[in-house]
N, C-alpha and C positions, 0 to 999 in steps of 0.2 A: 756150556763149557767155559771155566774162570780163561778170562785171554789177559784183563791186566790186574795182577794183585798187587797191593800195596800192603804192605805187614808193618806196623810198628814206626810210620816214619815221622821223625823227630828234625826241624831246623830252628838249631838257636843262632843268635848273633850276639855274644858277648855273655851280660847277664838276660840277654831277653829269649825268649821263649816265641819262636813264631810260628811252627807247628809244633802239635805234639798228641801220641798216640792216636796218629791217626791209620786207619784199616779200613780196606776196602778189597770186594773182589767184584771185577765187573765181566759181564759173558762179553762173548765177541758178537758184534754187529750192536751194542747198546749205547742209548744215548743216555750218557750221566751230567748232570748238571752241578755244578759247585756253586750254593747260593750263602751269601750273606753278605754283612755291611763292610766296608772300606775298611781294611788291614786287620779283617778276620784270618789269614792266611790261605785265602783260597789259592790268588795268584802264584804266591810261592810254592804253593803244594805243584801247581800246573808245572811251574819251572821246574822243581825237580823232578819231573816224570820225563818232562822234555829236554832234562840233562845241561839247563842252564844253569841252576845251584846246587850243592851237592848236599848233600843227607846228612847231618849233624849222626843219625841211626834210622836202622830201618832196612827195609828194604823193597827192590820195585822190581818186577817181574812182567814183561811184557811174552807172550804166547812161550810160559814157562824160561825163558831169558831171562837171568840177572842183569838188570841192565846200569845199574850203581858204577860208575866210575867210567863208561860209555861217555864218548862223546858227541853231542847233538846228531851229527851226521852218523852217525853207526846205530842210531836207536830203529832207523825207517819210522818215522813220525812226519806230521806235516803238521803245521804253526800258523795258526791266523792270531793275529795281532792288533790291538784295539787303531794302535794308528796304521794302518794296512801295511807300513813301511815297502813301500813300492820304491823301486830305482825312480827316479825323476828322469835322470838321461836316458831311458832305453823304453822302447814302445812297449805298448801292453803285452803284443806278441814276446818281445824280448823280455818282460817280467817272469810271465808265464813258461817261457823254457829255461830260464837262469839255472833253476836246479837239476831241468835233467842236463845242461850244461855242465856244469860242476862235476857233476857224475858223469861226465864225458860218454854221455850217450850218442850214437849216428846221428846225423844230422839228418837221415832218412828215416828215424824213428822220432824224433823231436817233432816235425814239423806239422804230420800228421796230428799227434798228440794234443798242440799245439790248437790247431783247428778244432778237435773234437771237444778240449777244455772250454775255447772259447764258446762253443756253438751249445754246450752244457751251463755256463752261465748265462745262455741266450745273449751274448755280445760277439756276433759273429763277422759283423762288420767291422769294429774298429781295433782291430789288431795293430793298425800304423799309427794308432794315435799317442799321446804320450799320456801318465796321470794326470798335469795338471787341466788337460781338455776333458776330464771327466767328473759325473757327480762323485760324492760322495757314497753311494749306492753301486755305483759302476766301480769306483776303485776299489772296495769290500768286496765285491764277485771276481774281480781281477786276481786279488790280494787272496781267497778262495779259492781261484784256479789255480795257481800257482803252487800252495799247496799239496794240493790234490793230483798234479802231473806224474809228482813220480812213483805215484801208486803205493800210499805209505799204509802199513800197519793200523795209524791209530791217528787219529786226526785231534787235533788240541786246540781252544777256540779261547781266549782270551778279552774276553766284553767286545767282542768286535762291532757290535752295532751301538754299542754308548754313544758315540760321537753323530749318529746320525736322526734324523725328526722320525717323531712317533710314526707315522705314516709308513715310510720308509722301510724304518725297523719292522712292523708288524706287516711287511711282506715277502722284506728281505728273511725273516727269522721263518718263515712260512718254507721260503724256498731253500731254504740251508736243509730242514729238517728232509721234506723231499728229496733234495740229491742224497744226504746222509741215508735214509731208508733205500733209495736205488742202489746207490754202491753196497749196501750193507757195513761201513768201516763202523769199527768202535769211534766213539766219539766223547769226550770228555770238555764241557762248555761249562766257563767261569761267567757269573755275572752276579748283579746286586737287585736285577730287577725280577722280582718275583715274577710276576704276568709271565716273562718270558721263559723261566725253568717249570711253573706250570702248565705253558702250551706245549714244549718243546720235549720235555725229556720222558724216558721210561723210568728212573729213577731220580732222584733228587739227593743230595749232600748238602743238609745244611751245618753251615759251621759259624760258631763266634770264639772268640779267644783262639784262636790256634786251634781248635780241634771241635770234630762233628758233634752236635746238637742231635742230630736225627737224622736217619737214612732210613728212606723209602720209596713208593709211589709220589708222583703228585698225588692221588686222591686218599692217602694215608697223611702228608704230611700238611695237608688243609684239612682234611676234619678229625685228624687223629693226634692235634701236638702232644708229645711228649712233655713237653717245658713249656714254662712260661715264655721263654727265647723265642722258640719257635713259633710258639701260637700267635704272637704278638708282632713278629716279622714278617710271617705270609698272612696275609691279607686283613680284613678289617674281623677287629675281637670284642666281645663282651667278655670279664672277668668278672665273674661274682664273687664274693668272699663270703663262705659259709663256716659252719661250725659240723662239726659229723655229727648225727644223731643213730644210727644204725648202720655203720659199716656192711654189715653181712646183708642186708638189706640194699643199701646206696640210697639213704636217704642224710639228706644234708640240708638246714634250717638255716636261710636266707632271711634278714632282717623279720626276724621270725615268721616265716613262713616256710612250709615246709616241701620242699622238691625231692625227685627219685632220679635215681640215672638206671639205667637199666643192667648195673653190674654192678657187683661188689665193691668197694673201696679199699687198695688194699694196703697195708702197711700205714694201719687208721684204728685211730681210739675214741670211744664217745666222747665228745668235747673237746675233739680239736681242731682246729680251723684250718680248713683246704680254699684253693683258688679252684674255680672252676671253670672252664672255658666252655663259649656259648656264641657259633658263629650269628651275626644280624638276619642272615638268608632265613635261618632253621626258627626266630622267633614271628606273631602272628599277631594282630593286635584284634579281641574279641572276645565270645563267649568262651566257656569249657568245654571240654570232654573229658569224659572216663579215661580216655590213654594219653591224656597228655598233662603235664605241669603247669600250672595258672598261679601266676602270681600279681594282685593288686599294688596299685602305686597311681603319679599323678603325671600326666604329661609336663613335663620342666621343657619342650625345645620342640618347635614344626619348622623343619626346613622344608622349602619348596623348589625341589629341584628338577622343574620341565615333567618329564617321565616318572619322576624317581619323587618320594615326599621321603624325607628323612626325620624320626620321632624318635625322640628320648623320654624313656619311665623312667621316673626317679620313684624308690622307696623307699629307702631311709639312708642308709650308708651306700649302697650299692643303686647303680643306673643300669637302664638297658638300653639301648639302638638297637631299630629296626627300619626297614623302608617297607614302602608300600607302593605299589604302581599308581599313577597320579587317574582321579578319574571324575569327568566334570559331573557325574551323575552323584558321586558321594563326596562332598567336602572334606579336607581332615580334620582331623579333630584339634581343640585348642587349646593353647597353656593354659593348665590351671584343672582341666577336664580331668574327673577319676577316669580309669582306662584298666584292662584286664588285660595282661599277655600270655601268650601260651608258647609251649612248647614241648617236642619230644622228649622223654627219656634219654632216647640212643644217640640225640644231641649235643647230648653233655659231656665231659671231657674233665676229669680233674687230674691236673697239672702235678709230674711228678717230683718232688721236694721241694714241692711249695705249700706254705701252711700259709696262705692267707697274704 
């Protein structure tokens, strides 16, 4: 069931453009992710759902609710924010009820509340303490409960763990997702750091220039990019630059050699040149086989990375990266060494309006 649609929504600022035709429908209880780089318009897209900038056009629809000209407090949403923007004066306790405050809730309903949010971010002891006597991690579960007290529709996350060490974050982001699956709230999380919209979400929004690149799964939007944007954003890429040789086929001639993808090519003429994308995991370095693509070149690069040996083929214009598990019983191989790579068909991936 759609609970937040977003139809057509457009924010300029002058001559600039900072969303545009952007569309989405998200079910209720889903976690959506907004991923891309620094003033792709994720964050703005977030504010006007959460009714801090208003819609140049467009429109935003929360559990069938027009909610366009609303303000913050009448949408029922709750707000986590990259700098947790906690009161400094007033204890954790007193953060944590502010808003059913506001909404002048009983004070016999607060308190409770209160206790239950604290004891849900597992900080059940330090309700009297103030922000600055806490981590970094403490005040983001704080700055979370507070949110979450007065039982909002749609929960809105704004890079909330940016600010804090890798560690931190990939336990802090562990436990967000858990509580989120427990209550079941729609959920809608802004960030730039891939890792974390591929652990974390059922779907993904990625966006460059003001508007979506691709919407999907994680496991679509890492092995299935659409664009070169995408493919080259999440995670680590191989682009080969081929020429079509049999569209209807899906065969495509790589510094003349010749590969197959296992589909057609479509909106493709013989002799024109596609990008093709080829994650490092899916290539192999060794013999042939009948069901897979081998293509000859020279070792150009052996990184030695502990666990991990990281090898670059070079074949004529076009390179490929792959890694290989480090193992003292097989040496890697060295610059300069001919070397055969292989890999799937269903691996490949050619890149839509890109010729090369």
């Amino acid at each position: 069931m759609k609970f937040l649609e977003i139809e057509n929504l457009r924010k300029v600022y002058g001559a600039q453009v900072g969303v545009q035709h952007f569309d989405i429908a998200v079910e209720r209880g889903e976690f959506i992710s907004f991923l891309g780089p620094s003033g792709c318009g994720k964050t703005t897209t977030l504010r006007m759902v959460a009714g801090f900038e208003q819609p140049s056009a467009g429109s935003i629809r929360i559990d069938g609710r027009d909610v366009v000209g609303l303000r913050p407090n009448q949408r029922n949403i709750g707000m986590v924010f990259q700098s947790y923007a906690l009161f400094p004066n007033m204890t954790v306790a007193q953060n944590v009820a502010f808003g059913l405050k506001i909404a002048k809730r009983p004070d016999a309903e607060i308190k409770p509340r209160v206790a239950e949010m604290l004891q849900m971010i597992k900080l059940p002891q330090l309700g009297d303490r103030f922000p600055y006597q806490l981590s970094g991690g403490q005040q983001q579960r704080v700055a979370l409960a507070r949110a979450l007290a007065g039982s909002p529709q749609l929960l809105l996350l704004d890079e909330p763990l940016s600010a804090l060490d890798a560690k931190i974050r990939a336990s802090l982001r562990s436990e967000i997702r858990d509580l989120q699956r427990k209550l079941g709230i729609t959920t809608i999380y802004v960030t730039h750091d891939q890792e974390e919209a591929l652990a974390m979400s059922d779907r993904i929004v990625v966006m460059s220039e003001g508007r979506i690149e691709q919407l999907g799964t994680p496991f679509e939007i890492y092995n299935r990019p659409r664009t070169r944007f995408v493919a080259s954003f999440v995670g680590t890429l191989n682009i080969l630059r081929g020429k079509v040789i049999d569209p209807a086929k899906g065969v495509v001639r790589v510094d003349e050699q010749d590969i197959r993808l296992d589909q057609q090519i479509p909106n493709a003429a013989p002799g024109e040149m596609r990008a093709i994308a080829l994650r490092p995991e899916a290539v192999t370095l060794g013999e042939t086989r009948p069901d897979r693509n081998a293509m000859k070149g020279t070792i150009e690069e052996v990184s030695f990375l502990g666990a991990i040996v990281r090898i670059k083929v070079r074949f004529k214009d076009n390179l490929i990266s792959l890694d290989t598990f480090n193992s003292s019983a097989s040496p890697p191989p060295r610059r300069g060494d001919s070397a055969t790579v292989t890999f799937a068909p269903a691996d490949l991936q050619v890149l839509e309006g890109v010729e090369g």
